[in-house]
PDB file of N, CA, C and O in Angstrom:
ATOM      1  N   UNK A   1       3.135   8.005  18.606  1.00  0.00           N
ATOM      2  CA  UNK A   1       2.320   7.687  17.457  1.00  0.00           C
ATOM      3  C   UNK A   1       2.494   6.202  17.147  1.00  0.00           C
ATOM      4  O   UNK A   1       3.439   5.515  17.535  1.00  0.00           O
ATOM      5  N   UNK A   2       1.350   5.745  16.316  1.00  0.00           N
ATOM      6  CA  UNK A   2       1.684   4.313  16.320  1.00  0.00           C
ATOM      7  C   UNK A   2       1.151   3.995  14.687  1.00  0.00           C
ATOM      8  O   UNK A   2       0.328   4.645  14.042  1.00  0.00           O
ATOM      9  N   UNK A   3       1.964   2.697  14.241  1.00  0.00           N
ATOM     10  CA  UNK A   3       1.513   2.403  12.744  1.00  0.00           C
ATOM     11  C   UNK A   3       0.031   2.038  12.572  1.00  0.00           C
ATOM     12  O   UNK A   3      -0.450   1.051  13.128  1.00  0.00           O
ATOM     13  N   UNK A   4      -0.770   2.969  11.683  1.00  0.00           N
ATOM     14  CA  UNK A   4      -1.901   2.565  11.401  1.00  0.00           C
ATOM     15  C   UNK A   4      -2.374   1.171  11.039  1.00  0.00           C
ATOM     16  O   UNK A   4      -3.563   0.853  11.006  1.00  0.00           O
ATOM     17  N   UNK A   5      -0.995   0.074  10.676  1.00  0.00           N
ATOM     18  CA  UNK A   5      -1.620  -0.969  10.184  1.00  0.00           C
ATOM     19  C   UNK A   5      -1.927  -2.122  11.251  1.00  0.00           C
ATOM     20  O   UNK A   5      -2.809  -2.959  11.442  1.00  0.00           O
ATOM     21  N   UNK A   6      -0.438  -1.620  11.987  1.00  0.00           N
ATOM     22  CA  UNK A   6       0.132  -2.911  12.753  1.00  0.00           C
ATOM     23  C   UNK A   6      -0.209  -2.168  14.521  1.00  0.00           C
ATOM     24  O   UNK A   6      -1.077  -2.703  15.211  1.00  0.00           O
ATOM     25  N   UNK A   7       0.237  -1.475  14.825  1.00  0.00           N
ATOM     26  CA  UNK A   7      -0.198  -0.490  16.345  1.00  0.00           C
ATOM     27  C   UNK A   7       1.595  -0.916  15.981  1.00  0.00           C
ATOM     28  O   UNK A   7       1.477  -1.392  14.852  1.00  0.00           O
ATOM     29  N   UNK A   8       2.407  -0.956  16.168  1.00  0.00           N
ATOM     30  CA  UNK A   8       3.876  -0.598  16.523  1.00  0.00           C
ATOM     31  C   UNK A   8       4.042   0.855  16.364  1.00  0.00           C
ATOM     32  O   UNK A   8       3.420   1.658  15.668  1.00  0.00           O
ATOM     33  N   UNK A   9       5.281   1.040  17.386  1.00  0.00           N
ATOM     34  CA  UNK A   9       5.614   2.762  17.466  1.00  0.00           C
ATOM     35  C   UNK A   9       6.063   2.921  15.674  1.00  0.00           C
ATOM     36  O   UNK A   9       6.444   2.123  14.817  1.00  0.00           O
ATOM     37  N   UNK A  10       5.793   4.293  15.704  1.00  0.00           N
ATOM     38  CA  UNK A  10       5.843   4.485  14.380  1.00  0.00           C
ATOM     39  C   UNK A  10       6.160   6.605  14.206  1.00  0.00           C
ATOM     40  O   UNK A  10       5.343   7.425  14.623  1.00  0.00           O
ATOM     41  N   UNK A  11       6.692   6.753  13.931  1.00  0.00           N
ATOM     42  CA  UNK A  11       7.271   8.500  13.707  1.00  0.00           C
ATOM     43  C   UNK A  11       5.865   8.916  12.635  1.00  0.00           C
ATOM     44  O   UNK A  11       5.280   9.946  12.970  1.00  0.00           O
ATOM     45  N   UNK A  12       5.342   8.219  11.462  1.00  0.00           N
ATOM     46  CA  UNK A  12       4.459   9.141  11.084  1.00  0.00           C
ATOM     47  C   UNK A  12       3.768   8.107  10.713  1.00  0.00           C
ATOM     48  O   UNK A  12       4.020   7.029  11.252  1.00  0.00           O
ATOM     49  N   UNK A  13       2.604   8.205   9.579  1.00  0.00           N
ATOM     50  CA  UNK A  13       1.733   6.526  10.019  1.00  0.00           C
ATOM     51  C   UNK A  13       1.869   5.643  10.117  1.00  0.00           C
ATOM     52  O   UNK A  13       0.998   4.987  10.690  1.00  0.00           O
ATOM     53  N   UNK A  14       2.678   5.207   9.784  1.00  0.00           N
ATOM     54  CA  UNK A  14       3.235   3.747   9.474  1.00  0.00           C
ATOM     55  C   UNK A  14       4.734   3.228  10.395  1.00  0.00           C
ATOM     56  O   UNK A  14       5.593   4.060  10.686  1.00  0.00           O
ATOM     57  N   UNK A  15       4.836   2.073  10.694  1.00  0.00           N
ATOM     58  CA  UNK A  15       5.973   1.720  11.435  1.00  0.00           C
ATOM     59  C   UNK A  15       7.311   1.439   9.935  1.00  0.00           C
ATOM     60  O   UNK A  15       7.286   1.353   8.707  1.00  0.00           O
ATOM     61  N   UNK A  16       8.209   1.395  10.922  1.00  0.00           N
ATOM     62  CA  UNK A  16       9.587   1.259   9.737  1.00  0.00           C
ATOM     63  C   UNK A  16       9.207   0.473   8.729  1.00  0.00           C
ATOM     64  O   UNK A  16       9.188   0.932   7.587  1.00  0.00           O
ATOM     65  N   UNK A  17       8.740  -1.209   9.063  1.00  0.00           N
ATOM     66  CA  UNK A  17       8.374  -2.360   8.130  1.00  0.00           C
ATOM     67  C   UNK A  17       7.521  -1.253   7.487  1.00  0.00           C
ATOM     68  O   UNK A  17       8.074  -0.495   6.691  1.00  0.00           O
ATOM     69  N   UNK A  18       6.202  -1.101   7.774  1.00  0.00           N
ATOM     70  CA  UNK A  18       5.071  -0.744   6.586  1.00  0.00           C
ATOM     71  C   UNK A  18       5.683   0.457   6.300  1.00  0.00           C
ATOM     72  O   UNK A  18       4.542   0.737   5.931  1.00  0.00           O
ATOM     73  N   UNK A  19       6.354   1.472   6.093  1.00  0.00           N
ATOM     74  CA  UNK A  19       7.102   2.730   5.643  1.00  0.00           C
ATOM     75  C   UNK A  19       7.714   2.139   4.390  1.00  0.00           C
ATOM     76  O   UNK A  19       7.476   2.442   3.221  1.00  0.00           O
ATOM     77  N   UNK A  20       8.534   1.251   4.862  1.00  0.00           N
ATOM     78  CA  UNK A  20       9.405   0.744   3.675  1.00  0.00           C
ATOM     79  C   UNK A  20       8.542  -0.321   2.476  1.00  0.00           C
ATOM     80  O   UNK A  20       8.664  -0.376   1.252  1.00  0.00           O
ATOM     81  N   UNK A  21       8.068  -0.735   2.981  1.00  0.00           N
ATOM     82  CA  UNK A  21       6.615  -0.961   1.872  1.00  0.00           C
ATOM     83  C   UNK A  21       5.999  -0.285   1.005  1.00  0.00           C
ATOM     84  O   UNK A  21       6.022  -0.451  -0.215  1.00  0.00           O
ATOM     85  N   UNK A  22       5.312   0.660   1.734  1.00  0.00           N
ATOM     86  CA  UNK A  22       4.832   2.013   1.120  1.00  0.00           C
ATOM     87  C   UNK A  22       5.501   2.766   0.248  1.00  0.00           C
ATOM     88  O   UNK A  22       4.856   3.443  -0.553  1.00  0.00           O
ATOM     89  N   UNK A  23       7.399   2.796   0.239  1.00  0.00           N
ATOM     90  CA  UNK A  23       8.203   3.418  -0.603  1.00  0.00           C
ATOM     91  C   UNK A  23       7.931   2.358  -1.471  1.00  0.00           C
ATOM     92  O   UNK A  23       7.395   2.752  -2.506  1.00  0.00           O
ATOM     93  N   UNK A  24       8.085   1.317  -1.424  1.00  0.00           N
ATOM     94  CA  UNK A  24       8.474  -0.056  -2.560  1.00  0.00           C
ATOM     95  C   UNK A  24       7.110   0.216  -3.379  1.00  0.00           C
ATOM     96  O   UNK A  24       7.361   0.094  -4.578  1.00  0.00           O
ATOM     97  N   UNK A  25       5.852   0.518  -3.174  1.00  0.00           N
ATOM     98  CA  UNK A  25       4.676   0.502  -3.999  1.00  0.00           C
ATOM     99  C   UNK A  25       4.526   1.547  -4.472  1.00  0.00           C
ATOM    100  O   UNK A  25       3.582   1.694  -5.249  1.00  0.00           O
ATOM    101  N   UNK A  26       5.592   2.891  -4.112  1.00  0.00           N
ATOM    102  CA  UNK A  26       5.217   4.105  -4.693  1.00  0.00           C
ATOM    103  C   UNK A  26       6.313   3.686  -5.640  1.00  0.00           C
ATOM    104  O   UNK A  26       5.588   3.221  -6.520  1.00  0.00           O
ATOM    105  N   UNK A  27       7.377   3.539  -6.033  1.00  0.00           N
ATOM    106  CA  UNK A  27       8.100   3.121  -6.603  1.00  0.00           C
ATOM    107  C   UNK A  27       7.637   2.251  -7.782  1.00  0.00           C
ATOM    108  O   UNK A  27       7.506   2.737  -8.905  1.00  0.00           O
ATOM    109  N   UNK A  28       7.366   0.820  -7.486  1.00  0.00           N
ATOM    110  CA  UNK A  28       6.707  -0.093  -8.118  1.00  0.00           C
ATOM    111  C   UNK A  28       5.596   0.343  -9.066  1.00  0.00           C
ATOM    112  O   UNK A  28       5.140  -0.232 -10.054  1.00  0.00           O
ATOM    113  N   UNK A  29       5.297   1.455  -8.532  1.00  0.00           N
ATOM    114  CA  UNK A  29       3.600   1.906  -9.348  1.00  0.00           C
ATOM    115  C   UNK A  29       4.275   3.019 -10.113  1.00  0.00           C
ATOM    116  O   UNK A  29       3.343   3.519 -10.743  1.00  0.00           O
ATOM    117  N   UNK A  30       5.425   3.717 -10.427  1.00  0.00           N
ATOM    118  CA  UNK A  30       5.767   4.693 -11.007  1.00  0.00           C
ATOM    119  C   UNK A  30       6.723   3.652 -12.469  1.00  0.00           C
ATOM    120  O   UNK A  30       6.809   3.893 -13.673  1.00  0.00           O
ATOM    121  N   UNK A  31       7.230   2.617 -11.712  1.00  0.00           N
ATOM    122  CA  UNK A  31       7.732   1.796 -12.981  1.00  0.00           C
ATOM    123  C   UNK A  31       6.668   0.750 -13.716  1.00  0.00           C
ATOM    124  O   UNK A  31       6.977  -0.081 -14.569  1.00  0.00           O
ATOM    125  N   UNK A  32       5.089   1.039 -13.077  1.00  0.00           N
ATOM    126  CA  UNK A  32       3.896   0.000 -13.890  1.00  0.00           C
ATOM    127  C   UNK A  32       3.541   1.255 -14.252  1.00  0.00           C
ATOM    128  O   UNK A  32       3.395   1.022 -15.451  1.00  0.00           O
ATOM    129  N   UNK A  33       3.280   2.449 -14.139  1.00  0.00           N
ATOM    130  CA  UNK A  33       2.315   3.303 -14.427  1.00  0.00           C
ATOM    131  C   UNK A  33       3.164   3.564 -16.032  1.00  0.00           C
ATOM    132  O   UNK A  33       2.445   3.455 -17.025  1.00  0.00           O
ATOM    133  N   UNK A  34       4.474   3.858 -16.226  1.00  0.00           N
ATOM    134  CA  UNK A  34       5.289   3.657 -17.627  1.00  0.00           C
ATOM    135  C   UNK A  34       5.272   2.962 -18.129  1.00  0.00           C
ATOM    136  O   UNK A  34       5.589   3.171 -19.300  1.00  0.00           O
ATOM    137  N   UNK A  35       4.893   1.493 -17.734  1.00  0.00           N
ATOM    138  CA  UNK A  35       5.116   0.312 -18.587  1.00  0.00           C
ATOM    139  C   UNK A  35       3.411   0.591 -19.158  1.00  0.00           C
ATOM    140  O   UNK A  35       3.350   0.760 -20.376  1.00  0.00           O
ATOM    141  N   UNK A  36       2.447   0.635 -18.623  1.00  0.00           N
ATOM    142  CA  UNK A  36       1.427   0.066 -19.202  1.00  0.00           C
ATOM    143  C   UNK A  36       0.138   1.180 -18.484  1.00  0.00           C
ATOM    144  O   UNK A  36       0.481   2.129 -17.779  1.00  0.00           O
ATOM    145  N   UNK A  37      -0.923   0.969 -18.704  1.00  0.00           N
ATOM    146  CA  UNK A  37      -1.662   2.207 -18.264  1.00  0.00           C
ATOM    147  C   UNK A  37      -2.603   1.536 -17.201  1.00  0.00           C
ATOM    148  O   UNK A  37      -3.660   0.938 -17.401  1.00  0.00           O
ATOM    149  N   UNK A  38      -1.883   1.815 -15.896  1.00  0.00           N
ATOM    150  CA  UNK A  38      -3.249   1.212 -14.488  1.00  0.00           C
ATOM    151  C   UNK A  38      -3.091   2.465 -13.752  1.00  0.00           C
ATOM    152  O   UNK A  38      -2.212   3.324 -13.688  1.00  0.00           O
ATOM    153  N   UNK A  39      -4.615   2.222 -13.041  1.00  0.00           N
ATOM    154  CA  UNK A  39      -4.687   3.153 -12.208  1.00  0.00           C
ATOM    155  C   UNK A  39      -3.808   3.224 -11.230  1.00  0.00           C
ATOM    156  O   UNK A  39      -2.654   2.839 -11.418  1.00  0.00           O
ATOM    157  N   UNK A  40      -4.328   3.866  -9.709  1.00  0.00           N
ATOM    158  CA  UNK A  40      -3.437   3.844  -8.630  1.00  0.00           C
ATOM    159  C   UNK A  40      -4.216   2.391  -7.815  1.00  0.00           C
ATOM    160  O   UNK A  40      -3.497   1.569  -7.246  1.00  0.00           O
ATOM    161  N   UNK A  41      -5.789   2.221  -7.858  1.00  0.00           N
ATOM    162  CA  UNK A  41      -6.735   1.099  -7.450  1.00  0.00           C
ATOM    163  C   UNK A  41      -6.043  -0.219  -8.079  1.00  0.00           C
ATOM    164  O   UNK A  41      -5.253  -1.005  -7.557  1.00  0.00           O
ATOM    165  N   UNK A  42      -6.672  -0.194  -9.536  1.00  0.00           N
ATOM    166  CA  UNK A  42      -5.904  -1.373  -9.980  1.00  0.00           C
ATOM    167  C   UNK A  42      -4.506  -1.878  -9.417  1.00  0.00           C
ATOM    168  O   UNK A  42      -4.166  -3.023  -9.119  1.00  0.00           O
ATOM    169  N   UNK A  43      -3.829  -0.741  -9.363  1.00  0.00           N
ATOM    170  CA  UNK A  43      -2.226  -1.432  -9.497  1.00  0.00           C
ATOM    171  C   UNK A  43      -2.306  -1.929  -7.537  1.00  0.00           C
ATOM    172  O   UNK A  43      -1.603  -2.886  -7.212  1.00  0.00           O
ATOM    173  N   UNK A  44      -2.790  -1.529  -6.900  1.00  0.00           N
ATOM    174  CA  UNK A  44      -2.637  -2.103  -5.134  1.00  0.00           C
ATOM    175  C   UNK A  44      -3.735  -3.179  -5.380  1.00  0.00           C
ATOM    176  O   UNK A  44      -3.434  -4.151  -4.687  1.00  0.00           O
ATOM    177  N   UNK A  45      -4.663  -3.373  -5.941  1.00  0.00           N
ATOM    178  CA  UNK A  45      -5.477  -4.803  -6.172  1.00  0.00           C
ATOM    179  C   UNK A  45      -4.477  -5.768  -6.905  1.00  0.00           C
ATOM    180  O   UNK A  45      -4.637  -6.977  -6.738  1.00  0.00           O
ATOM    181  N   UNK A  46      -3.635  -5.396  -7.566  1.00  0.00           N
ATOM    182  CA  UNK A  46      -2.629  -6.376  -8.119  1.00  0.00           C
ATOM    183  C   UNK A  46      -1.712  -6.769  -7.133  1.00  0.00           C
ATOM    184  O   UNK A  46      -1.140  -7.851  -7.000  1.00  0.00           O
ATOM    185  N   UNK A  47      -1.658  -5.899  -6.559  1.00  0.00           N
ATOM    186  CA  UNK A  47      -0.938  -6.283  -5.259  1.00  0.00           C
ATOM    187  C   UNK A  47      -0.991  -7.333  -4.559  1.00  0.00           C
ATOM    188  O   UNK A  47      -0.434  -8.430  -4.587  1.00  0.00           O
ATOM    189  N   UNK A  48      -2.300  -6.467  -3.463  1.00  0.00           N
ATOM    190  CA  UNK A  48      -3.181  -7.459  -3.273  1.00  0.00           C
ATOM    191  C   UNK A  48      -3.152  -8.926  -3.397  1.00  0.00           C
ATOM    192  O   UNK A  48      -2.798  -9.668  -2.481  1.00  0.00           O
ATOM    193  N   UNK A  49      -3.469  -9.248  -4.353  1.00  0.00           N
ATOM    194  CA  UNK A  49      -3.992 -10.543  -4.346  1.00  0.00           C
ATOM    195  C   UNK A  49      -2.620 -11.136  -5.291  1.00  0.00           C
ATOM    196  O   UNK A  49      -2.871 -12.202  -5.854  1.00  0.00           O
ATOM    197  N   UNK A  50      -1.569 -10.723  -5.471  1.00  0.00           N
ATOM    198  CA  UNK A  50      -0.498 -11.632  -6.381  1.00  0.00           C
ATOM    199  C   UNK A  50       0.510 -11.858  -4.964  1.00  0.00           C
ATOM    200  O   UNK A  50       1.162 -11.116  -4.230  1.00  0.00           O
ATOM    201  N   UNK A  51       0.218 -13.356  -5.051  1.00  0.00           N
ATOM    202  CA  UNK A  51       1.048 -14.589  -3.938  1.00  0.00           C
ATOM    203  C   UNK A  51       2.041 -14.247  -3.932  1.00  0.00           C
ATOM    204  O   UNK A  51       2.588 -14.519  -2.864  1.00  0.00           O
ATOM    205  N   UNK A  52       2.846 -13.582  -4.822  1.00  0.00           N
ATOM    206  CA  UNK A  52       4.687 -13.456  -4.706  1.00  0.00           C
ATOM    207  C   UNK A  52       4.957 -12.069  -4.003  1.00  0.00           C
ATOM    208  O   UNK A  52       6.080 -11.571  -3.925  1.00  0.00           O
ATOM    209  N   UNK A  53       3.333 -11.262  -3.292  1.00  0.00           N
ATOM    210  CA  UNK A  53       4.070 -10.271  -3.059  1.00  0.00           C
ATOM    211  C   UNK A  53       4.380 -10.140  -1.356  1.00  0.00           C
ATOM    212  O   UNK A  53       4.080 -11.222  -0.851  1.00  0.00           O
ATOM    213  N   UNK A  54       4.863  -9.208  -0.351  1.00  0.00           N
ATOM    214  CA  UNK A  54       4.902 -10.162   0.867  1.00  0.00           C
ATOM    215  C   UNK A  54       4.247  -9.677   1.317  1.00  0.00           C
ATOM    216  O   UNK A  54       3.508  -8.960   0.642  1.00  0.00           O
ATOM    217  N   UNK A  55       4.090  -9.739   2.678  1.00  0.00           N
ATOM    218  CA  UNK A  55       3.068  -9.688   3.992  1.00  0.00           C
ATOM    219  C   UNK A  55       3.211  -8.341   4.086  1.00  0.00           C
ATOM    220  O   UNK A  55       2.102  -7.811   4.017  1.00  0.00           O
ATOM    221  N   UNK A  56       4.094  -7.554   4.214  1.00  0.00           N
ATOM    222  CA  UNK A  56       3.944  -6.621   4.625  1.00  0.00           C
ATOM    223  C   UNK A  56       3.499  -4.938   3.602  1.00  0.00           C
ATOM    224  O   UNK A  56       2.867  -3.930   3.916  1.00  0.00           O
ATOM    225  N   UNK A  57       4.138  -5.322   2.474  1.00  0.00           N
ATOM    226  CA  UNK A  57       3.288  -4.747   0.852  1.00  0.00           C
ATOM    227  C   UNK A  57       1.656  -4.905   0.751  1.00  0.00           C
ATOM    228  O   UNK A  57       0.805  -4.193   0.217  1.00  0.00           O
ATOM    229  N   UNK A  58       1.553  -6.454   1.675  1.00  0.00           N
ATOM    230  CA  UNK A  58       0.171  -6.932   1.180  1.00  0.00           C
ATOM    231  C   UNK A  58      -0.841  -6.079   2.411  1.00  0.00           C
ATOM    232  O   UNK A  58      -1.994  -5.680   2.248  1.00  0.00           O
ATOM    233  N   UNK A  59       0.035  -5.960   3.685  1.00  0.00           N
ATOM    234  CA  UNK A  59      -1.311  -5.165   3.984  1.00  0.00           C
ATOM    235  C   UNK A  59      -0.987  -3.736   4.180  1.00  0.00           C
ATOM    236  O   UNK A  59      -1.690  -3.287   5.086  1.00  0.00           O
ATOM    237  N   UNK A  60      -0.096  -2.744   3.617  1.00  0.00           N
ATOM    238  CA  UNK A  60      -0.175  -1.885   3.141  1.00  0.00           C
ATOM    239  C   UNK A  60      -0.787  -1.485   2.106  1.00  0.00           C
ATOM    240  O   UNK A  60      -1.619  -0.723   2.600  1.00  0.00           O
ATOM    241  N   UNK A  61      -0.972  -1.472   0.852  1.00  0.00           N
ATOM    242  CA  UNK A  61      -1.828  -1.963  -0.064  1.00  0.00           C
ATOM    243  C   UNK A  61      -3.657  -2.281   0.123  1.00  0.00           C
ATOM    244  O   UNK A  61      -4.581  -1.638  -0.375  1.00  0.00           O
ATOM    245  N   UNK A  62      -3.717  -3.520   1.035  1.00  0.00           N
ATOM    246  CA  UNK A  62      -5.102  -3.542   2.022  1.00  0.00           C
ATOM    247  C   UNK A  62      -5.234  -2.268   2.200  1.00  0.00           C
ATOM    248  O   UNK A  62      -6.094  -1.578   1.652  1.00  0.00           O
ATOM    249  N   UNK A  63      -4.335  -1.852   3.026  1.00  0.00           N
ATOM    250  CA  UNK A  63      -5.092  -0.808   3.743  1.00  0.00           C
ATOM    251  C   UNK A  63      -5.091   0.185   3.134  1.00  0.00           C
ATOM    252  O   UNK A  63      -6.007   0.925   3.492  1.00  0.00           O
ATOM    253  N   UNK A  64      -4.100   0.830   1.861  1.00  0.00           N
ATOM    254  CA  UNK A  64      -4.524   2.038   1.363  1.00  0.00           C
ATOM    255  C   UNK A  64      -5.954   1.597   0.298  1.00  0.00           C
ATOM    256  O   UNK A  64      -6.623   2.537  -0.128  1.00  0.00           O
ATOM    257  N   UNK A  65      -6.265   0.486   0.002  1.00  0.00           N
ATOM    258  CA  UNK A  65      -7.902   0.125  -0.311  1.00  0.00           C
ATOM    259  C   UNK A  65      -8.531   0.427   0.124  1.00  0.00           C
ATOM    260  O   UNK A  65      -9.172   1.405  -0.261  1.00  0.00           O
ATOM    261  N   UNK A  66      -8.820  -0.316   1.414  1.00  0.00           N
ATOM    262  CA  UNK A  66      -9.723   0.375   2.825  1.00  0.00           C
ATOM    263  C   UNK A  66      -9.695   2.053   3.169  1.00  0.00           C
ATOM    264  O   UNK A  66     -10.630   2.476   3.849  1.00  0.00           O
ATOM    265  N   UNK A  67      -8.778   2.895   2.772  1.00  0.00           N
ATOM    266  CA  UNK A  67      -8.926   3.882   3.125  1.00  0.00           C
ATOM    267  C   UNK A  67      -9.706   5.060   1.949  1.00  0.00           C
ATOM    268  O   UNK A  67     -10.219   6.171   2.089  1.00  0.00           O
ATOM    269  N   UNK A  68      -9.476   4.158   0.791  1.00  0.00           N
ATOM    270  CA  UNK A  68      -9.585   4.960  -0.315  1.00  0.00           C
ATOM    271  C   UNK A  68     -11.039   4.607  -0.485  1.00  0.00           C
ATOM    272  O   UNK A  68     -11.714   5.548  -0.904  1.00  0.00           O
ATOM    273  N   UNK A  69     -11.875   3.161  -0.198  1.00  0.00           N
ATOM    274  CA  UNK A  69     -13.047   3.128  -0.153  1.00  0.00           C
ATOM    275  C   UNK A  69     -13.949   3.916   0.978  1.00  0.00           C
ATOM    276  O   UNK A  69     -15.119   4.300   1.009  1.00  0.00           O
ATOM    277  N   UNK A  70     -12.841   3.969   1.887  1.00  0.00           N
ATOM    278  CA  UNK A  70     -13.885   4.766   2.626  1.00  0.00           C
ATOM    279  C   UNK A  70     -14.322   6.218   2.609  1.00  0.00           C
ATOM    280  O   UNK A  70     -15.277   6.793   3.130  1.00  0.00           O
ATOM    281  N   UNK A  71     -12.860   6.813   1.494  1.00  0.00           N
ATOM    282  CA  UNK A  71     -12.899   8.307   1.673  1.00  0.00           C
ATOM    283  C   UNK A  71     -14.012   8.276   0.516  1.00  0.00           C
ATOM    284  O   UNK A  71     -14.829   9.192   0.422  1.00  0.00           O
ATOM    285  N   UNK A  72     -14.008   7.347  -0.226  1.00  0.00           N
ATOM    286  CA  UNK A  72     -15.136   7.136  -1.629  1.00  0.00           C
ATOM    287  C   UNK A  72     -16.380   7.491  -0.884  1.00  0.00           C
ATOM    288  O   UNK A  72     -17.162   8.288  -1.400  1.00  0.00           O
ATOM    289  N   UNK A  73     -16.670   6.889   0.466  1.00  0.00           N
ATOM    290  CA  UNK A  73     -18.170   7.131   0.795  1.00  0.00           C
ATOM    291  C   UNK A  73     -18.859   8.231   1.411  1.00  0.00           C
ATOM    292  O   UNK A  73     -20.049   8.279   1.722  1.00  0.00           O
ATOM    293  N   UNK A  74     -17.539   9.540   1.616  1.00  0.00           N
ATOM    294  CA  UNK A  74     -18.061  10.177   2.153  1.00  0.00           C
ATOM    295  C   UNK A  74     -18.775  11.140   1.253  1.00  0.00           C
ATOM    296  O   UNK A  74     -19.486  12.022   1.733  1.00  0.00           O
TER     297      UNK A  74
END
């Protein structure tokens, strides 16, 4: 199997780097979702586009966008 973001081997979608990302934003979004009221969209567009966050958050994040717009179109 390989990481959906990056193609590296990967045990379930994601490789180790983007895995450990993915924990950090489920995390991150459970201590914004208490502080203040954002969605699950909003809070990965904050992501997104805020410079301090890194490369590898940033296109995890991308990509759960991309996936969520696309499941939007079906």
């Amino acid at each position: 199997m390989s990481c959906r973001i990056c193609g590296r081997r990967a045990k379930s979608e994601f490789c180790k780097r983007h895995e450990e990302a993915y924990k950090s934003i489920l995390e991150g979004y459970r201590e914004w979702r208490e502080a203040m009221s954002i969605s699950w969209r909003e809070y990965l567009e904050e992501i997104a586009k805020n410079p301090y966050s890194g490369k590898w958050v940033k296109d995890v994040a991308s990509y759960l966008l991309a996936k969520s717009a696309a499941e939007e179109k079906r």
